[in-house]
C-alpha positions as YAML, in Angstrom:
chain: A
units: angstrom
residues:
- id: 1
  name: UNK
  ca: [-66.96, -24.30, 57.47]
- id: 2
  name: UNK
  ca: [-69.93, -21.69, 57.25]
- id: 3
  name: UNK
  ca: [-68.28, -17.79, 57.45]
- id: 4
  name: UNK
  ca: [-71.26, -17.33, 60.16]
- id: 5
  name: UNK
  ca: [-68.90, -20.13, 62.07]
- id: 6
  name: UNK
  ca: [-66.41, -17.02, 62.49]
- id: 7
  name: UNK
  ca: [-68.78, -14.70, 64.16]
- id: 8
  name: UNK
  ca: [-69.75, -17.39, 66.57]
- id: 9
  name: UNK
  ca: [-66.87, -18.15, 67.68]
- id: 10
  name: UNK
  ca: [-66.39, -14.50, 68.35]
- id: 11
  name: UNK
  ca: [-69.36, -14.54, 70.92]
- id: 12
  name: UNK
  ca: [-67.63, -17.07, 72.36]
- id: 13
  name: UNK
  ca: [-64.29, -15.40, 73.15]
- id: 14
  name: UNK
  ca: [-66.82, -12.12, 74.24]
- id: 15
  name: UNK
  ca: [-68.57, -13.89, 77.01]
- id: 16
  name: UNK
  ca: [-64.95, -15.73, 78.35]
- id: 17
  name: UNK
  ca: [-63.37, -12.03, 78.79]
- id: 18
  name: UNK
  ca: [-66.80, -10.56, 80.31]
- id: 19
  name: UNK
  ca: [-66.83, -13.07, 82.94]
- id: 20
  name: UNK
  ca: [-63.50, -13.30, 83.43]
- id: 21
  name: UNK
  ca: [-62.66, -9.47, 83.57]
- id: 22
  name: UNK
  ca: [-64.72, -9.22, 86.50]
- id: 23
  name: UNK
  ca: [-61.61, -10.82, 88.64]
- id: 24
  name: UNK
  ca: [-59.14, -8.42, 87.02]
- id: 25
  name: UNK
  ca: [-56.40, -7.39, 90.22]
- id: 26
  name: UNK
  ca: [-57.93, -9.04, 92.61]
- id: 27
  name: UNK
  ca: [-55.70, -11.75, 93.05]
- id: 28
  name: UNK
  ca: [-57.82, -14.51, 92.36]
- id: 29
  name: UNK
  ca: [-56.62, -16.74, 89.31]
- id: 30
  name: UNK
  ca: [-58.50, -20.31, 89.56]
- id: 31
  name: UNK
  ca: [-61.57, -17.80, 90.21]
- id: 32
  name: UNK
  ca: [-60.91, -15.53, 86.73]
- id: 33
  name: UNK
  ca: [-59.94, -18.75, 84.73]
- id: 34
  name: UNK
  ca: [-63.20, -20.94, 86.69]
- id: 35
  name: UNK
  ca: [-65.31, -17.38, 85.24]
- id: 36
  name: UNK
  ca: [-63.82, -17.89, 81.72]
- id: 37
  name: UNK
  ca: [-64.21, -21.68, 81.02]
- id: 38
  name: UNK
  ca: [-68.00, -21.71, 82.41]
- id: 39
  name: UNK
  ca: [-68.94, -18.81, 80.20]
- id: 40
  name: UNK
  ca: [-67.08, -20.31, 76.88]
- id: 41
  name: UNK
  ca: [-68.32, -23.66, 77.75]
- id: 42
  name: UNK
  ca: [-72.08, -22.24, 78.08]
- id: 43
  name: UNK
  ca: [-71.75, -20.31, 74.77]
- id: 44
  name: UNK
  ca: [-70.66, -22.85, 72.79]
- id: 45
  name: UNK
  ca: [-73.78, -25.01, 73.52]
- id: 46
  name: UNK
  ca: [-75.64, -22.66, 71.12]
- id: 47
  name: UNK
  ca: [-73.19, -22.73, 68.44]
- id: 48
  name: UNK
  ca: [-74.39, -24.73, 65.29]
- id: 49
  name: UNK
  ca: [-71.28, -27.26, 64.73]
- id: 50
  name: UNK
  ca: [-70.68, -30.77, 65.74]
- id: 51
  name: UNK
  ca: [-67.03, -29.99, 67.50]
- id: 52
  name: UNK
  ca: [-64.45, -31.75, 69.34]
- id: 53
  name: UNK
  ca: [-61.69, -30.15, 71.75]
- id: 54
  name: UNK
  ca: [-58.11, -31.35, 70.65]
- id: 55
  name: UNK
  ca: [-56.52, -28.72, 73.17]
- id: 56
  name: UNK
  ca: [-58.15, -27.76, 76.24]
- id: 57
  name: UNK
  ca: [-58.06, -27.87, 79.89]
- id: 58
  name: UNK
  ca: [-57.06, -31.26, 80.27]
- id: 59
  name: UNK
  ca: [-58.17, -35.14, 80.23]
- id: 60
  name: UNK
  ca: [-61.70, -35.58, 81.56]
- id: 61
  name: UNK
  ca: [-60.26, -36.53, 85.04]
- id: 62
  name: UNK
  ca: [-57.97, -33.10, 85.52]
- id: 63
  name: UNK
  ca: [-60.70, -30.92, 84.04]
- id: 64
  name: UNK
  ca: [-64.44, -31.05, 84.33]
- id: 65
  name: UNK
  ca: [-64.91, -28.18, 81.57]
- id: 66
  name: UNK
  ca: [-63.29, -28.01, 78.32]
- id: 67
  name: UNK
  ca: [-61.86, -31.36, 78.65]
- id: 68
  name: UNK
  ca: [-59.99, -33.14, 75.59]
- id: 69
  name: UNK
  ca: [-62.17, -35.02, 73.77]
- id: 70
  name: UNK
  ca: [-65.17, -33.37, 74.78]
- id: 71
  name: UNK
  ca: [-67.97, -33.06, 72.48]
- id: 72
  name: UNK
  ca: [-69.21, -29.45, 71.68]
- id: 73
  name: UNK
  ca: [-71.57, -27.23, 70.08]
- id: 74
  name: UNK
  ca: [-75.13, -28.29, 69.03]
- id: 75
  name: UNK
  ca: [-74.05, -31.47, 67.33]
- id: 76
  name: UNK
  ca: [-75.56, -30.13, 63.74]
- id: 77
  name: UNK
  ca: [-72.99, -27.92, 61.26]
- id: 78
  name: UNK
  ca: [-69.55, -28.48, 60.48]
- id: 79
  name: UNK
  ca: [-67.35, -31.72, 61.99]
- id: 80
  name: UNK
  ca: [-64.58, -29.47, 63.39]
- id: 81
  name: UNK
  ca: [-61.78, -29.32, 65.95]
- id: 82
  name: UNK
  ca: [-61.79, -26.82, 68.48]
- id: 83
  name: UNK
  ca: [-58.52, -25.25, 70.56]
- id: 84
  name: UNK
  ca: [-59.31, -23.33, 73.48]
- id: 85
  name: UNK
  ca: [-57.43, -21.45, 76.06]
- id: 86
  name: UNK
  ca: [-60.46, -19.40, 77.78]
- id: 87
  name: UNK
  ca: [-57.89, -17.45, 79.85]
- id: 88
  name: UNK
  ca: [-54.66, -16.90, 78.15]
- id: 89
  name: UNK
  ca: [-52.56, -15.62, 81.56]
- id: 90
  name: UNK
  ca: [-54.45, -16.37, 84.61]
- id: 91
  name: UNK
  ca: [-51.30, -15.35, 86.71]
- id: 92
  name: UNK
  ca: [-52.23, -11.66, 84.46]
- id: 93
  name: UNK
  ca: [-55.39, -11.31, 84.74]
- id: 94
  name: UNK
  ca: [-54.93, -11.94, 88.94]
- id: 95
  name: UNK
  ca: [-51.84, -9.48, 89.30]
- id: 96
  name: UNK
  ca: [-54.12, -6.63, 86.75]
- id: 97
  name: UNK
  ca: [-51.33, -7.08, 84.35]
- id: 98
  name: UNK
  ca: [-51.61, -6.01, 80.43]
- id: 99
  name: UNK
  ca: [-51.89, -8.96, 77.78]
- id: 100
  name: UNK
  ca: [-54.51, -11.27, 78.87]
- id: 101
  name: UNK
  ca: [-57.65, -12.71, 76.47]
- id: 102
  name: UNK
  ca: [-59.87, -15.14, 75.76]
- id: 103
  name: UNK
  ca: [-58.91, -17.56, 72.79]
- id: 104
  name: UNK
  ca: [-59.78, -19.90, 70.41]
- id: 105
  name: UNK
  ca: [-58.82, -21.91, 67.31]
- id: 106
  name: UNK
  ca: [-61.05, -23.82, 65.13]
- id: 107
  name: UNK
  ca: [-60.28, -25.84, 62.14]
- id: 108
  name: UNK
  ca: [-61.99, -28.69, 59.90]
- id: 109
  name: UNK
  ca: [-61.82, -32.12, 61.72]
- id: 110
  name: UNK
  ca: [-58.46, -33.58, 62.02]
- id: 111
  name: UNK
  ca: [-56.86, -30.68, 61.11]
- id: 112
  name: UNK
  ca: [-55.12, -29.20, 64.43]
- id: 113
  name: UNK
  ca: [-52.10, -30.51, 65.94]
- id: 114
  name: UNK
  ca: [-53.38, -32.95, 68.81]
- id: 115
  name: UNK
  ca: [-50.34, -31.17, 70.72]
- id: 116
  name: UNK
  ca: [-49.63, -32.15, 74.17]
- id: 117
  name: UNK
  ca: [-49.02, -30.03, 76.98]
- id: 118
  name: UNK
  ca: [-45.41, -29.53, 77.51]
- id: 119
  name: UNK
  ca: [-42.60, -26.97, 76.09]
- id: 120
  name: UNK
  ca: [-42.29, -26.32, 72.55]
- id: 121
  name: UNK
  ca: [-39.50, -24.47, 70.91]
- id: 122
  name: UNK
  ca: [-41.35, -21.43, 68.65]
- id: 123
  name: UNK
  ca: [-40.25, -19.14, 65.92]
- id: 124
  name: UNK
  ca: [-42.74, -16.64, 63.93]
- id: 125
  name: UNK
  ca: [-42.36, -14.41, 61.41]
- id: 126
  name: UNK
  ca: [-44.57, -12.22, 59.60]
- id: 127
  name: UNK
  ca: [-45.98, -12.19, 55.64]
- id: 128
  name: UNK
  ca: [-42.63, -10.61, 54.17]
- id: 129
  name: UNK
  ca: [-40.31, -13.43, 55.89]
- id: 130
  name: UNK
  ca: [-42.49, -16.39, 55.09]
- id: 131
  name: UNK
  ca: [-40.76, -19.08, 53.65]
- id: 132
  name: UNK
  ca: [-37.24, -17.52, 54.18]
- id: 133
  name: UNK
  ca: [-36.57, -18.39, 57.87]
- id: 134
  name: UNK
  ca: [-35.48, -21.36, 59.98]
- id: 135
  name: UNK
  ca: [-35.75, -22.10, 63.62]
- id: 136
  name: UNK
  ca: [-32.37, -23.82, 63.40]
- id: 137
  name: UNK
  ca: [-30.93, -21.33, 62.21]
- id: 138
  name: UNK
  ca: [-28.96, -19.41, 64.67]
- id: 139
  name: UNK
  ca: [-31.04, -15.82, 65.66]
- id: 140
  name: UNK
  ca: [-28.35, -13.56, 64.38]
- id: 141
  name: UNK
  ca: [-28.84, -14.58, 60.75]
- id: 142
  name: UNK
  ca: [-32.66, -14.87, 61.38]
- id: 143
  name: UNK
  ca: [-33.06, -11.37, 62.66]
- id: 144
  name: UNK
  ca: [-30.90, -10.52, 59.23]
- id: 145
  name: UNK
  ca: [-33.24, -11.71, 56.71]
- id: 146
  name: UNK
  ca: [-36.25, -10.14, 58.90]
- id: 147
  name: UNK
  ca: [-34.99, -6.88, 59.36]
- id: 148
  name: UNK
  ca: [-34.40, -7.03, 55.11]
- id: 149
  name: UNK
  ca: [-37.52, -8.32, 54.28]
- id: 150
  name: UNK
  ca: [-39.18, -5.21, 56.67]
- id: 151
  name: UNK
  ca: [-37.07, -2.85, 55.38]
- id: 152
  name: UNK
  ca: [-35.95, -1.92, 58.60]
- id: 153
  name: UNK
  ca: [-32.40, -1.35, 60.27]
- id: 154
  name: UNK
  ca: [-30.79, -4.33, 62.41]
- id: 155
  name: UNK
  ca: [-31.24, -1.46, 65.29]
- id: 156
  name: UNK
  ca: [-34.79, -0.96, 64.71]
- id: 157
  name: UNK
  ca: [-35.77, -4.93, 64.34]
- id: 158
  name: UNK
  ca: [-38.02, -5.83, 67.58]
- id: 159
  name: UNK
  ca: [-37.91, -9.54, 68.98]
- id: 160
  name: UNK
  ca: [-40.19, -10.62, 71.15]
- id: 161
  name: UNK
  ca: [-39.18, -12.75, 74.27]
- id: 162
  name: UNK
  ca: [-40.37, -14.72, 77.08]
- id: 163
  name: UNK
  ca: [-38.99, -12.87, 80.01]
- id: 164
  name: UNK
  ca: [-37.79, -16.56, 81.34]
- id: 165
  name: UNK
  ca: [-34.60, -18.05, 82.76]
- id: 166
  name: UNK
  ca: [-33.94, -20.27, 80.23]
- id: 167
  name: UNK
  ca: [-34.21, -17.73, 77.51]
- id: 168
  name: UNK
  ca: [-31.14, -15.24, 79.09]
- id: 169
  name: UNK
  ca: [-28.74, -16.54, 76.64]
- id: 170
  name: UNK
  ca: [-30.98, -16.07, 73.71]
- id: 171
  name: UNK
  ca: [-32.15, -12.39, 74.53]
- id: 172
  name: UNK
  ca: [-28.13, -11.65, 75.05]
- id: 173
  name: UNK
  ca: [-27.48, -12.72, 71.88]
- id: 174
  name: UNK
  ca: [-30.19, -10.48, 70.13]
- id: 175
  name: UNK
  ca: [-29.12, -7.71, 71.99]
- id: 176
  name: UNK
  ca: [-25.17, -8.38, 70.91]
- id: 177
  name: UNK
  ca: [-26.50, -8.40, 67.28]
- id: 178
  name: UNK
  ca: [-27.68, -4.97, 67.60]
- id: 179
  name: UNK
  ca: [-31.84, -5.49, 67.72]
- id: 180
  name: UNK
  ca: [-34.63, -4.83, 70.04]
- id: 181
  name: UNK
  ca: [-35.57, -6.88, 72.76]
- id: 182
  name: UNK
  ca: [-39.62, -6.89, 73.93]
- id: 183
  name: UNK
  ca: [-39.63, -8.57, 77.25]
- id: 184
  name: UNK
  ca: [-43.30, -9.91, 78.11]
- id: 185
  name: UNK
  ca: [-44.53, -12.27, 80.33]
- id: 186
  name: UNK
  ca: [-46.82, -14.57, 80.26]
- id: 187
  name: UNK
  ca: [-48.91, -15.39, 77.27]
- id: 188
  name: UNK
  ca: [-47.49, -16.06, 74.32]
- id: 189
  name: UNK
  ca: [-50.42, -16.07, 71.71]
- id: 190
  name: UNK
  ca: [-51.07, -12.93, 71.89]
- id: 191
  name: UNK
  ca: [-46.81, -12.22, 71.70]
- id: 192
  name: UNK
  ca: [-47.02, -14.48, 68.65]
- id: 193
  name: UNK
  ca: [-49.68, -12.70, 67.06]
- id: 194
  name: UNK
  ca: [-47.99, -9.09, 67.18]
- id: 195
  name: UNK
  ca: [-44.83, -10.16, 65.75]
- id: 196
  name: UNK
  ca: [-47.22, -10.92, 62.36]
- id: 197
  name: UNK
  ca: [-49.62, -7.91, 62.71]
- id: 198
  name: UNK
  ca: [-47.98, -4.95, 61.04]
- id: 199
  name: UNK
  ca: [-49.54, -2.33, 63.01]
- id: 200
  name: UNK
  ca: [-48.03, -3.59, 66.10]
- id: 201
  name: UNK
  ca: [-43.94, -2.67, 65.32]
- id: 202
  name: UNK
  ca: [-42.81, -6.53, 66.37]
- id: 203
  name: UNK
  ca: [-40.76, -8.11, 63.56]
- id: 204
  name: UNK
  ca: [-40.04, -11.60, 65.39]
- id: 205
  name: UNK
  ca: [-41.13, -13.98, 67.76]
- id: 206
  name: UNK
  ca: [-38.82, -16.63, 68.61]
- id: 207
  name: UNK
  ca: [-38.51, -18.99, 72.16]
- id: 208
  name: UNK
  ca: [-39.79, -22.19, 74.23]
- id: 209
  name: UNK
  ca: [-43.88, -21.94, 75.69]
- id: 210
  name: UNK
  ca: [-46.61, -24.23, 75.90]
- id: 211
  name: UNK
  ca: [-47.22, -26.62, 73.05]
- id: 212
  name: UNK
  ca: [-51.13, -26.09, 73.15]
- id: 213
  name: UNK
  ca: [-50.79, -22.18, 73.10]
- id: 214
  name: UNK
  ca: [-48.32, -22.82, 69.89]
- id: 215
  name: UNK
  ca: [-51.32, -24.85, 67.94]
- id: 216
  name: UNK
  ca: [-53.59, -21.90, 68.80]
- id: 217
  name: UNK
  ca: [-51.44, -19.00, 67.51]
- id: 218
  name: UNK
  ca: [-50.92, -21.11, 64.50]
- id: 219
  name: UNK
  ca: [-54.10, -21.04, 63.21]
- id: 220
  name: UNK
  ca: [-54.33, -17.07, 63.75]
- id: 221
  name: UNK
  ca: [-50.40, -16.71, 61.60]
- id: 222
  name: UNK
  ca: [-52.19, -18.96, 59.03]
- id: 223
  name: UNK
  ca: [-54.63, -16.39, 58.67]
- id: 224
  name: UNK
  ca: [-52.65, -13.73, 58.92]
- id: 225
  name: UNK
  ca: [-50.03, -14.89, 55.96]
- id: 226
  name: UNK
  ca: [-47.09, -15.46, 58.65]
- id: 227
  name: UNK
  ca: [-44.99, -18.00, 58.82]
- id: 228
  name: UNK
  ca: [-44.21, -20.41, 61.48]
- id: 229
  name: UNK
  ca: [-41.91, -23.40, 63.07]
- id: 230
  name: UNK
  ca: [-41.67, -25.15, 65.90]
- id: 231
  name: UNK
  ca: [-40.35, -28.19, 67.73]
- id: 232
  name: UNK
  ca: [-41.70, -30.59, 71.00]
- id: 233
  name: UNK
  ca: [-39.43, -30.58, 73.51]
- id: 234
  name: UNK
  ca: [-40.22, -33.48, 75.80]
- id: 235
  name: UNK
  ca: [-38.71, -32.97, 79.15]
- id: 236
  name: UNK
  ca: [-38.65, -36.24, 79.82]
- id: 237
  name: UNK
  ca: [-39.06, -40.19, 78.66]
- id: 238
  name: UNK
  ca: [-42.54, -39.99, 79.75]
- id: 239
  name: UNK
  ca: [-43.55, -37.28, 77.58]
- id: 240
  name: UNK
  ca: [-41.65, -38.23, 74.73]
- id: 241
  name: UNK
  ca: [-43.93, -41.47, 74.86]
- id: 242
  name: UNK
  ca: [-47.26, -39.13, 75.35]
- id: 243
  name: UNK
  ca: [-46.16, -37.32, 72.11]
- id: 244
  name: UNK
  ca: [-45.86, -41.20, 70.71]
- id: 245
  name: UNK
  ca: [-49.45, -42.21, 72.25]
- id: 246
  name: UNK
  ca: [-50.99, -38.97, 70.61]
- id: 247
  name: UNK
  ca: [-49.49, -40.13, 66.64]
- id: 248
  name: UNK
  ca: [-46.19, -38.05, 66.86]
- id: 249
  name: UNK
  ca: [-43.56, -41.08, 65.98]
- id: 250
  name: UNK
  ca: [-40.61, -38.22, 65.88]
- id: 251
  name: UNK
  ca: [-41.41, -36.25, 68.87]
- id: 252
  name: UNK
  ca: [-38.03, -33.78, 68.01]
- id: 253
  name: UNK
  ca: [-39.50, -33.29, 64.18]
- id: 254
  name: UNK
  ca: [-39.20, -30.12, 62.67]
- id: 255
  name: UNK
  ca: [-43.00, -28.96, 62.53]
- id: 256
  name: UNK
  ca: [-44.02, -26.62, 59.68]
- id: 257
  name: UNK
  ca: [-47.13, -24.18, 59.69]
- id: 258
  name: UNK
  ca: [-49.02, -26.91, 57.90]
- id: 259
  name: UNK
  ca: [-47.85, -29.59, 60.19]
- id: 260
  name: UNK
  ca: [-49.75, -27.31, 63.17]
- id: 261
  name: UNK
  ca: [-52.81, -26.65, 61.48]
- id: 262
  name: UNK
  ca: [-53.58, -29.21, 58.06]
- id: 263
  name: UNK
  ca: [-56.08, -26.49, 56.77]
- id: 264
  name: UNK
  ca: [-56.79, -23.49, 54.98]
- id: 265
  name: UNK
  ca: [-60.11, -23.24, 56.30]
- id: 266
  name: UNK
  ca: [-59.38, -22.63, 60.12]
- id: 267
  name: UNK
  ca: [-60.94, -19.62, 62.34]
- id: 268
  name: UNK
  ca: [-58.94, -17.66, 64.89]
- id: 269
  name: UNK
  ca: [-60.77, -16.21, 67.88]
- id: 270
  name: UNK
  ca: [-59.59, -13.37, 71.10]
- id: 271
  name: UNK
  ca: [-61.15, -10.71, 73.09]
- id: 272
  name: UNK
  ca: [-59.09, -8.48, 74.98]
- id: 273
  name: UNK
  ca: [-59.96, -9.30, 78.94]
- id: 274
  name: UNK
  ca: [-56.81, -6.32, 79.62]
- id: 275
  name: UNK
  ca: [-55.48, -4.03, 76.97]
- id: 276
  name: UNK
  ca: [-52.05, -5.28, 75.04]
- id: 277
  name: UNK
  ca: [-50.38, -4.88, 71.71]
- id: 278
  name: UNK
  ca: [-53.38, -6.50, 70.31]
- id: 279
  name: UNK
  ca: [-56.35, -5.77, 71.93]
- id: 280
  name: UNK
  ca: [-57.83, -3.49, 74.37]
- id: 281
  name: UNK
  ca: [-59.25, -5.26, 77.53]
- id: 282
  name: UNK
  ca: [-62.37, -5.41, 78.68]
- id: 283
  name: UNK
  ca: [-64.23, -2.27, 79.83]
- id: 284
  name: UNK
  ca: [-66.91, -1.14, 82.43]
- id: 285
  name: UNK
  ca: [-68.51, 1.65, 81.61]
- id: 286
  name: UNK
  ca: [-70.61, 2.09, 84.36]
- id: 287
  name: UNK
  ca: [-74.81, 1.36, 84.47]
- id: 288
  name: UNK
  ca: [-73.74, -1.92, 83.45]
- id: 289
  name: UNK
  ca: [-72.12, -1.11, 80.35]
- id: 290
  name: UNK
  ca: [-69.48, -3.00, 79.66]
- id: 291
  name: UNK
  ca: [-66.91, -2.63, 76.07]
- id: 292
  name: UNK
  ca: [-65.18, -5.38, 74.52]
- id: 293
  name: UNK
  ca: [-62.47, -5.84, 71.82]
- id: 294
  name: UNK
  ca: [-62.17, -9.00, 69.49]
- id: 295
  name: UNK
  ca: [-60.26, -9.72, 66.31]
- id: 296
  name: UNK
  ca: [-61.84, -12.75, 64.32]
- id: 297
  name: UNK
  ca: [-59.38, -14.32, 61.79]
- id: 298
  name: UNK
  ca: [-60.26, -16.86, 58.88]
- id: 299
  name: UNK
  ca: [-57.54, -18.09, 56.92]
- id: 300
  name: UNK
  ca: [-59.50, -19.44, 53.68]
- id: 301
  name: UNK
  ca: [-60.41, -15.86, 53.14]
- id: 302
  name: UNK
  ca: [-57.52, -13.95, 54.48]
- id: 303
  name: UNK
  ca: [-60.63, -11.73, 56.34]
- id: 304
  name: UNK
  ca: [-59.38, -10.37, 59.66]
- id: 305
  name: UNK
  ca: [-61.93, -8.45, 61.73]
- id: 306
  name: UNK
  ca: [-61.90, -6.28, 65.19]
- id: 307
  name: UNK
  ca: [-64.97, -5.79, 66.73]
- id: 308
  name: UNK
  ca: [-65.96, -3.44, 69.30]
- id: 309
  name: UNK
  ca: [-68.96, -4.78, 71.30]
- id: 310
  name: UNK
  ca: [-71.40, -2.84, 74.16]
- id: 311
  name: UNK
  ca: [-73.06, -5.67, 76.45]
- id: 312
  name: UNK
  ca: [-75.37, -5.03, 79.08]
- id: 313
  name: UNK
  ca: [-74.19, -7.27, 81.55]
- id: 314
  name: UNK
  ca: [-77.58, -6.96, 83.72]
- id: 315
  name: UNK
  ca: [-79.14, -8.55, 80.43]
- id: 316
  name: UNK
  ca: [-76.63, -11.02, 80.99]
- id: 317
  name: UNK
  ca: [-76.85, -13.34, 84.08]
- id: 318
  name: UNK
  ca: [-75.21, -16.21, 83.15]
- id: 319
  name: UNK
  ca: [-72.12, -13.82, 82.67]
- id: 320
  name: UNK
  ca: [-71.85, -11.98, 86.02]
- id: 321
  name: UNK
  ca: [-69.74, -12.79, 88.84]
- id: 322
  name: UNK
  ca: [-72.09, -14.46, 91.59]
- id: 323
  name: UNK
  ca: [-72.35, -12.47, 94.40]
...
């Protein structure tokens, strides 16, 4: 893929958060993720690649934008698969809560997990725990080898958790072992993220989400020199047999980082639409003025870049909320 791909992709993630962000508290979620998926879907029409979304919004008769198999970019440029979650916490971005962004994941074709949407038991680790961690393991002795690898205290290891029903036990067992718990809830890229960013504090990510939103942090711990592992967890007989349909013969397999994304050449995408560990959210300055935040990843390289962004949204049409 062409480095320029990277910046792209960026734009991408920029307009999704500017149109979205305009929805921010007001209770309105289909409205905020409806801003989002027009905007990314818009942007990506100029975007010199032949691509093909593997994780999106849904089949082509749940989802008129975005849809699975759906054929963007300008149709010249790379062959390349394309995971997108334009609003990563809807439910957020309605209630004005921190956390939420734009997303995206792109990697050569055939390389992304075609992962269906369902739960998906997670684990993530960064750079200095690669390769020495298992998500069968039971939590106590992972939180052991992170907190040596980090050179950190059991007290002062931080594990974040999907403040969920079903993970109770799990955060009562970190806390018996003496670590930190960081509650958060909803989206779990950017959680996943942190716990591989050393600027953030987070040592560990570990718990069941989305399948999709697994494939897309994936490609951003790729970059980042994390590790990961994770497991389908078909609720039922009917997914199991989706997970079949879409080439997964062992639905329960034990899915390594190179299982999720097949490529050293893949491009992670977010802009902040409000401020978390990661990113800042989107700002309005007034006249118009309107500040952005967005980290572009590529894992061939290893480059990771934030860029802050001034848009005129008056110069911007397409973007604004209609009135």
């Amino acid at each position: 893929m062409d480095r320029e791909l990277a910046l792209e992709v960026g734009r991408v993630t920029e307009a999704a958060a500017l149109a979205s962000a305009q929805w921010m508290g007001r209770g309105l979620k289909n409205e905020a993720d409806d801003a989002a998926t027009s905007a990314m879907r818009t942007m990506f029409d100029s975007v010199n690649m032949a691509g093909t979304v593997v994780i999106g919004e849904g089949e082509l008769d749940e989802a008129p934008m975005l849809y699975i198999g759906e054929k963007l970019g300008t149709g010249n440029g790379p062959e390349v698969d394309i995971a997108v979650d334009p609003l990563e916490g809807t439910n957020i971005v309605a209630k004005g809560h921190p956390n939420a962004m734009a997303v995206i994941a792109v990697a050569d074709r055939g390389a992304l997990l075609h992962a269906p949407d369902m739960y998906m038991e997670k684990l993530v680790v960064g750079p200095e725990a690669a390769g020495l961690v298992r998500l069968d393991d039971p939590v106590e002795k992972t939180i052991d080898i992170v907190a040596k690898m980090n050179d950190k205290r059991v007290r002062d290891v931080t594990v974040l958790i999907q403040e969920r029903e079903r993970h109770n036990n799990l955060v009562k067992r970190v806390q018996q072992k003496g670590a930190r718990v960081k509650l958060f809830g909803d989206g779990d890229v950017g959680a996943s993220i942190a716990a591989v960013m050393p600027r953030t504090g987070m040592d560990l990510f570990v718990g069941t989400g989305g399948a999709p939103e697994g494939v897309i942090s994936a490609a951003a711990v790729k970059a980042l020199g994390g590790d990961m592992q994770a497991r389908l967890v078909p609720s039922n007989a009917e997914e199991a047999a989706r997970c079949r349909d879409m080439g997964m013969e062992q639905p329960d397999k034990l899915l390594f980082l190179d299982d999720l994304v097949r490529s050293d050449d893949a491009i992670f995408a977010a802009t902040g639409v409000s401020t978390g560990e990661l990113l800042e959210g989107v700002r309005f300055l007034g006249k118009d003025l309107v500040e952005t935040d967005t980290v572009v990843m590529r894992a061939k390289t290893g480059t990771v870049r934030f860029i802050k962004a001034h848009h005129r949204l008056n110069q911007k049409p397409h973007l604004m909320e209609k009135e």
